[in-house]
LUMFINU-818808 format. One record per residue (C-alpha): residue number from 1; z, x, y. Coordinates in nm, 2 decimals. Layout:
+-----+--------+--------+--------+
: seq :      z :      x :      y :
+-----+--------+--------+--------+
: NUM :      Z :      X :      Y :
...
+-----+--------+--------+--------+
***
This chain:
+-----+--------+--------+--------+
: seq :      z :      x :      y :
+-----+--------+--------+--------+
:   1 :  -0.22 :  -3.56 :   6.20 :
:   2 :  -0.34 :  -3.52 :   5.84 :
:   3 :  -0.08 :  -3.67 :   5.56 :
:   4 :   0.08 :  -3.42 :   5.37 :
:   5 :  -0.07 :  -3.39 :   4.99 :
:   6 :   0.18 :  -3.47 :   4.72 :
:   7 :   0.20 :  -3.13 :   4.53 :
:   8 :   0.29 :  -3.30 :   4.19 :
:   9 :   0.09 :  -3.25 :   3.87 :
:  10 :  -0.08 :  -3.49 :   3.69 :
:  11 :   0.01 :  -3.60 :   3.28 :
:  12 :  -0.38 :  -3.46 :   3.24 :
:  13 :  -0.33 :  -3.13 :   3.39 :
:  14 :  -0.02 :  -3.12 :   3.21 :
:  15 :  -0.15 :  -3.22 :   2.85 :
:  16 :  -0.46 :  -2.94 :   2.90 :
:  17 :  -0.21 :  -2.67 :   3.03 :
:  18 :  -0.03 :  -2.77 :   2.68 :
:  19 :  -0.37 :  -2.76 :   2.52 :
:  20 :  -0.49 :  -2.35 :   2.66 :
:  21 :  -0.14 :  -2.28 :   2.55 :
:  22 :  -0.12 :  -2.39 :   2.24 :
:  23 :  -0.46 :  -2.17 :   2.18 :
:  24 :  -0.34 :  -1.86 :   2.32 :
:  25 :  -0.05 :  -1.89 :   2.10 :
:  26 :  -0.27 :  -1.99 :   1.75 :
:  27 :  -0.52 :  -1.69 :   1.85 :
:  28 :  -0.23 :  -1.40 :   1.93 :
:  29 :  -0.05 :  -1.52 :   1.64 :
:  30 :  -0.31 :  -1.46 :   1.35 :
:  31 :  -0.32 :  -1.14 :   1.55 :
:  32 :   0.00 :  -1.05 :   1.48 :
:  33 :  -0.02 :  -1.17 :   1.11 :
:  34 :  -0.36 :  -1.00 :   1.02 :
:  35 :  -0.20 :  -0.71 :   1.18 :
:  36 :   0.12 :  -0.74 :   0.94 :
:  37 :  -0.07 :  -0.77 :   0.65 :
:  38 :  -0.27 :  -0.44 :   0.72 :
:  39 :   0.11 :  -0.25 :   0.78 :
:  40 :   0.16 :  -0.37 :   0.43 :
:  41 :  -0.09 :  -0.28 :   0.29 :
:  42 :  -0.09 :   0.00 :   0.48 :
:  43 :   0.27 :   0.07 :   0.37 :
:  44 :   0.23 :   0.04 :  -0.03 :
:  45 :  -0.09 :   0.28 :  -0.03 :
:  46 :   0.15 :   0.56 :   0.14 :
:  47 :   0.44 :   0.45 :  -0.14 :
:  48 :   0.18 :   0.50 :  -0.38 :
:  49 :   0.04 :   0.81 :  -0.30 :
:  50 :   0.37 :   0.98 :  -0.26 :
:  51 :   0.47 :   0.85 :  -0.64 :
:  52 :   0.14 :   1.05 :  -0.78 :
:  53 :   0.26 :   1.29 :  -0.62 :
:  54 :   0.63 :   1.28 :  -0.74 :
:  55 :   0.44 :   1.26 :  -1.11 :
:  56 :   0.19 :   1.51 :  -1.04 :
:  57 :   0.39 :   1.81 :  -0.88 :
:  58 :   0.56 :   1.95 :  -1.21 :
:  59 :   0.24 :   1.97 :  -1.38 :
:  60 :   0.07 :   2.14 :  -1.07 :
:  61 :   0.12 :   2.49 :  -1.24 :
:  62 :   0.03 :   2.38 :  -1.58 :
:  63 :  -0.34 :   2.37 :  -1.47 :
:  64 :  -0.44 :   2.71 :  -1.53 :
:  65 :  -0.68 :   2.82 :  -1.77 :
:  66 :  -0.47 :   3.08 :  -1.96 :
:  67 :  -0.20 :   2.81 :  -2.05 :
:  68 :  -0.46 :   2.50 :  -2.06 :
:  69 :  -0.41 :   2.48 :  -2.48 :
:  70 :   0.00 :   2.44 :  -2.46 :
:  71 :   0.05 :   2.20 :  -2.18 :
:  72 :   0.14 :   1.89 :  -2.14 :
:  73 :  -0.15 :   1.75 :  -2.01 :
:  74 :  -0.43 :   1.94 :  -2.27 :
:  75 :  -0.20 :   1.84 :  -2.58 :
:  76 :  -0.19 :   1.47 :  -2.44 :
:  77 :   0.19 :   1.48 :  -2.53 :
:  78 :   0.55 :   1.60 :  -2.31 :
:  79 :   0.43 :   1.49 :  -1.99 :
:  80 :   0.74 :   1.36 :  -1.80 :
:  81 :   0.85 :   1.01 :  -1.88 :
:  82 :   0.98 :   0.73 :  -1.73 :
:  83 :   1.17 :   0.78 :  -1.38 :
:  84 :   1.42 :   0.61 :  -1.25 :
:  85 :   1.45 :   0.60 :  -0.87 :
:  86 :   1.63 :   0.40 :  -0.67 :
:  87 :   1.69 :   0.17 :  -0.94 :
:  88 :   1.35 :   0.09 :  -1.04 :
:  89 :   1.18 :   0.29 :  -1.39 :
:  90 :   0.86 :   0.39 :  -1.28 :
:  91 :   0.66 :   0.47 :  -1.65 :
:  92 :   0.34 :   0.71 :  -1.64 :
:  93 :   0.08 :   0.72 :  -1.84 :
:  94 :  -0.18 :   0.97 :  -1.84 :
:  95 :  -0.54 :   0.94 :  -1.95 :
:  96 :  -0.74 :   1.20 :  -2.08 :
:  97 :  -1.15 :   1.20 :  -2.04 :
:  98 :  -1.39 :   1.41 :  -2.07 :
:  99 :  -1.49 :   1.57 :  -1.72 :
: 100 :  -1.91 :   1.63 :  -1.65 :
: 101 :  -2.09 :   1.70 :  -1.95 :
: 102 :  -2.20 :   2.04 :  -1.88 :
: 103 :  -1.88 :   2.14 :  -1.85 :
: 104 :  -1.55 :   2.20 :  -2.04 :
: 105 :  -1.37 :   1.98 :  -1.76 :
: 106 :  -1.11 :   1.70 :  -1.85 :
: 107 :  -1.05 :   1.46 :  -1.64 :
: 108 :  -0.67 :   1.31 :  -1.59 :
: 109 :  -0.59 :   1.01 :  -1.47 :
: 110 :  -0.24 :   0.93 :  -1.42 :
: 111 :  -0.15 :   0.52 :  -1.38 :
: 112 :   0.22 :   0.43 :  -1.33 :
: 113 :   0.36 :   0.08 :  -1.41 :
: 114 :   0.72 :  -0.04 :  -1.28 :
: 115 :   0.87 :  -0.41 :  -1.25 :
: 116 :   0.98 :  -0.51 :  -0.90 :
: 117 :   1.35 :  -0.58 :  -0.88 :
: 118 :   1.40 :  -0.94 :  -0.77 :
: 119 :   1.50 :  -0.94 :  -0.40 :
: 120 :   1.89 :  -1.07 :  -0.34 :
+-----+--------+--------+--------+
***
């Protein structure tokens, strides 16, 4: 009759278990993080885009060409100003350039500024 085999493990299959472990973990967890960073990035390009657009809707009918000389945007002046929205003043600014140069075409470019509220 054959001896039966002790079914124990040894420290070294133990320690290089550990070891594949330990590098599954490191590799799914930059996963995770590279993928965290993209949602945040992800995140504050959507936040942005939706401010423009809170900016940018009131003046939406002013771009017509029969009221072009008395808006807000031709005179460079009486654009809406700073915003306040959920706590934090959002400040535009709009930039006036000329547009191609065969063409009576300006070209507006709206930047807004804020300061982050410090987190609690």
């Amino acid at each position: 009759m054959k001896a039966a085999r002790n079914q124990a493990l040894t420290l070294t299959e133990i320690l290089v278990a550990s070891l594949i472990m330990s590098l599954v973990t490191l590799g799914l967890s930059g996963v995770f993080l590279a993928g965290r960073k993209h949602l945040l990035g992800t995140r504050t390009r959507v936040q942005s885009v939706e401010l423009g657009r809170f900016f940018l809707a009131p003046l939406q009918m002013d771009v017509r060409q029969d009221l072009w000389g008395s808006n807000c945007l031709s005179a460079g002046s009486g654009c809406p100003g700073a915003q306040e929205i959920d706590g934090m003043t959002f400040t535009p600014t709009y930039e006036r350039t000329p547009g191609f140069a065969a063409t009576s075409l300006i070209k507006v470019r709206l930047r807004i500024s804020w300061t982050e509220q410090p987190a609690v």
